[in-house]
C-alpha positions as CSV (number, residue, x, y, z in Angstrom):
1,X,9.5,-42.2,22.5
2,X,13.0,-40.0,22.6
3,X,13.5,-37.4,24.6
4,X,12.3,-34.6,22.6
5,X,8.9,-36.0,21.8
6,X,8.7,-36.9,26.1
7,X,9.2,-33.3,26.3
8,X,6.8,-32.1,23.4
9,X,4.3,-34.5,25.2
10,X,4.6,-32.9,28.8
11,X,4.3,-29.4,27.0
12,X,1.0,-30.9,25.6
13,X,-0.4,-32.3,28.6
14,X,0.5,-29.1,30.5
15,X,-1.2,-27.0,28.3
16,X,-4.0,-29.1,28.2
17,X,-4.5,-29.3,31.9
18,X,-4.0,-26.0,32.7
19,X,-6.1,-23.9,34.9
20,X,-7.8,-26.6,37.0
21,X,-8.4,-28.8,33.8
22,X,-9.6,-25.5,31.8
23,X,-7.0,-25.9,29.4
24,X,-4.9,-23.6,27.3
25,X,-5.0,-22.9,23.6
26,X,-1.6,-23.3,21.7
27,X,-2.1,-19.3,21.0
28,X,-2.8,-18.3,24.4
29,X,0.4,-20.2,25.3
30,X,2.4,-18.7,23.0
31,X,0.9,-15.0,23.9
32,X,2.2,-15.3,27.3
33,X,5.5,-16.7,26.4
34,X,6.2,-13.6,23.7
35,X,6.8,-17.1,21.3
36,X,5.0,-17.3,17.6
37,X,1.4,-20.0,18.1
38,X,3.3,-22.5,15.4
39,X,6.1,-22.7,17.9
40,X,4.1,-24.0,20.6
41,X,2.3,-26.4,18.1
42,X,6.1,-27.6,16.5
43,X,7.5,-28.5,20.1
44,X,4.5,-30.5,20.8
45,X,5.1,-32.6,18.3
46,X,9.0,-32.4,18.3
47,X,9.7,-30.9,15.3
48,X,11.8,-27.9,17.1
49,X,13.3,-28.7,20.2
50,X,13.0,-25.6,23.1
51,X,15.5,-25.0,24.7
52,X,16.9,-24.8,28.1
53,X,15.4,-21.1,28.6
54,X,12.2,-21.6,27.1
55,X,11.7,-25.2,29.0
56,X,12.5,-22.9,32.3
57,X,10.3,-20.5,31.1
58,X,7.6,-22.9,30.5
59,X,7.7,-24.4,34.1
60,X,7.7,-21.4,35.5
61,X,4.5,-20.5,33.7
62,X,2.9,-23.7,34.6
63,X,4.2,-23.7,38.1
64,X,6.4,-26.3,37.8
65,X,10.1,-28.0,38.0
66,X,12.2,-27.7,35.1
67,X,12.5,-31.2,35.5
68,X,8.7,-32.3,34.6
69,X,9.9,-32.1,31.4
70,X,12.1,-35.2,31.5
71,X,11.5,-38.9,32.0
72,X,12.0,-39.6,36.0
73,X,15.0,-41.3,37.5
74,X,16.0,-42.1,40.4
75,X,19.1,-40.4,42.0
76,X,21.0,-42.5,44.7
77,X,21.9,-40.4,48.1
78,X,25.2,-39.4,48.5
79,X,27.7,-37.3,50.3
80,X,27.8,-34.2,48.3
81,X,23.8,-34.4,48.2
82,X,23.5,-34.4,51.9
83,X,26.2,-31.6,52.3
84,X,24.0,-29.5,49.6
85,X,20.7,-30.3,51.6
86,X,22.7,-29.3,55.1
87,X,23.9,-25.8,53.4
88,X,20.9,-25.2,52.3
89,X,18.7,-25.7,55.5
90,X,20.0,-22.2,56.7
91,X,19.3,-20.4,53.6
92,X,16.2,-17.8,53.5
93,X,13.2,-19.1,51.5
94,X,13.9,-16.9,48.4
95,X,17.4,-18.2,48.5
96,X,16.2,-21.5,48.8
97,X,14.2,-21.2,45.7
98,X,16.3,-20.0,44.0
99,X,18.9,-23.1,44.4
100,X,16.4,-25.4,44.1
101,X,15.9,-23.7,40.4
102,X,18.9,-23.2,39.6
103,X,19.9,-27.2,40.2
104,X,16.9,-28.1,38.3
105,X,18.2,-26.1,35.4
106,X,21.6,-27.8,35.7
107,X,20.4,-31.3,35.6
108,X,18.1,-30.4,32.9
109,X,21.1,-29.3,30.7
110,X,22.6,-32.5,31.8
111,X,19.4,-34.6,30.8
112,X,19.2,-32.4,27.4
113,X,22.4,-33.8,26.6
114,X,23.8,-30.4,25.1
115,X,21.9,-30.9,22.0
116,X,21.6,-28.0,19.6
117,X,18.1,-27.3,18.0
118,X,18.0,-26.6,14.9
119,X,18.2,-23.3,13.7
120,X,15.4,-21.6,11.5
121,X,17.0,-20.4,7.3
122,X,19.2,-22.2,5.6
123,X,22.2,-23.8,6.3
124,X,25.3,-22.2,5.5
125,X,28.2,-23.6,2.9
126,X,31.5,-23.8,4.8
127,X,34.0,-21.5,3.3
128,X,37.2,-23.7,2.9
């Protein structure tokens, strides 16, 4: 499985577990999102990728990280980490939250690899 169908898959199972195992119906989804329902159904299956701002709007939606989109790893401790985690122990909560989304963002980028999606219309001819 690559990374976009991981992340069409944890859209899925989101969706589908939604609301204490209720579920969610690909329109409903895509009402709240402001997104068309044959957008939800083509990132589900990876045929258009979301991007960074609609993953982040999508976990904050469900509730979630940013980064329950992408396969887990595991990140070795280090020096700048526990510097970050030291800065941030003084922080207020809002703050706090804030950082935490804002790495999660970053690292997502990183995970995502900087991949375009692919744009709807036709491609253009470049003009030589």
């Amino acid at each position: 499985m690559n990374l976009f169908e991981h992340v069409g898959q944890r859209i899925r199972d989101l969706r589908l577990n939604y609301g204490d195992g209720q579920g969610l119906s690909q329109e409903a989804l895509a009402k709240a999102l402001g997104v068309a329902t044959n957008t939800i159904s083509r990132w589900e299956t990876a045929t258009y990728r979301p991007s960074l701002e609609d993953l982040d709007q999508l976990a904050r939606f469900f509730g979630v990280s940013i980064l329950e989109f992408f396969p887990p790893e595991e990140t070795p401790a280090n020096e700048p980490m526990t510097a970050l985690l030291r800065a941030a122990r003084q922080l207020k909560p809002e703050d706090l939250e804030e950082l935490r989304r804002y790495a999660e963002f970053r690292r997502a980028r990183g995970l995502y690899g900087g991949q375009e999606r692919p744009r709807a219309g036709r491609k253009r001819k470049s003009v030589a």
